[in-house]
Structure formats: C-alpha cells, structure tokens
C-alpha positions in Angstrom: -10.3 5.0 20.5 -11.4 1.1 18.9 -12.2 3.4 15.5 -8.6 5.2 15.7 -7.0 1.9 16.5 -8.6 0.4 13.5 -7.7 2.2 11.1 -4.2 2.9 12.3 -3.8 -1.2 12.5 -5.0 -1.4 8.9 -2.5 1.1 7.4 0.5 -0.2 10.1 -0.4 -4.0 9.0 -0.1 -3.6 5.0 2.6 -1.1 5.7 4.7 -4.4 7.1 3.1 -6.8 5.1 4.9 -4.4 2.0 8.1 -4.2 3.8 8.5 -7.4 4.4 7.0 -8.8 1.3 9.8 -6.1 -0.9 12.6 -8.2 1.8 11.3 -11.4 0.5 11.1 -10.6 -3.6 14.6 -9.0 -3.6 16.8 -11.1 -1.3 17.3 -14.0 -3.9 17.7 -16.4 -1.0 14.2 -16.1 0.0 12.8 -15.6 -2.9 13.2 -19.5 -3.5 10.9 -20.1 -0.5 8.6 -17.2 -1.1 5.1 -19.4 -1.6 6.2 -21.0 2.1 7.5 -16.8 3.5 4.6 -14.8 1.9 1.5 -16.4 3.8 3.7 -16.4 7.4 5.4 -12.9 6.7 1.9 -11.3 5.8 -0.1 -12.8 9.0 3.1 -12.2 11.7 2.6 -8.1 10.0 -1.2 -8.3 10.9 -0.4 -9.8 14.4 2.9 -7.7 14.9 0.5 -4.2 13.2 -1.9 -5.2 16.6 0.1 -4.1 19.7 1.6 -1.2 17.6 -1.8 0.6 16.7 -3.4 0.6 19.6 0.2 2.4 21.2 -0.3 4.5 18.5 -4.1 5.7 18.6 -3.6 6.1 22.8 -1.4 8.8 21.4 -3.2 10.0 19.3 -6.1 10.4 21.5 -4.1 11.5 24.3 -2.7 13.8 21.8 -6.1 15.1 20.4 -7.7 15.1 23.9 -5.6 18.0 25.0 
C-alpha cells in the first residue's frame, strides 16, 4: 500500500501546489507577496497531499482487494 500511497501523494501534492499556485498568480492581492506565498503554499500542499493519499490508496486497496 506505501507504493500506492506514493504515487497518489505525488500526483495529489502538485495537484494543490497548482491550485493554489493559479489562486496566488490571479488574485492581484497576493500576487504582490507571491516570492513570500509560493515557497509556504507549495510545502503546506506537500504536507496537506500526506494525510489525503494515504485515505486514498486504503481505498484503493480496499477497493482492489475485493
């Protein structure tokens, strides 16, 4: 299930990281603090992409295992 989780936590984490880095580029108020945002938005979506894949690969596994 580690392999599943990986992989799911790699696609879920940039997934965010785009999300909210599109937020921060088009919202013209934080655009003017994006070199502060971009760093602390793009590691919370790495921490935040943790708890979520592994609740997703259980499911997947429980999913698979029948």
């Amino acid at each position: 299930m580690f392999r599943i989780a990986a992989i799911v936590w790699i696609m879920l984490a940039v997934t965010l990281a785009g999300i909210a880095l599109l937020v921060i580029v088009t919202v013209p108020a934080l655009s003017d603090q994006a070199s502060f945002l971009i760093p602390v938005v793009c590691t919370a979506a790495l921490v935040i992409a943790m708890p979520l894949s592994y609740v997703v690969a259980r499911r997947i596994s429980s999913a698979s295992a029948g």
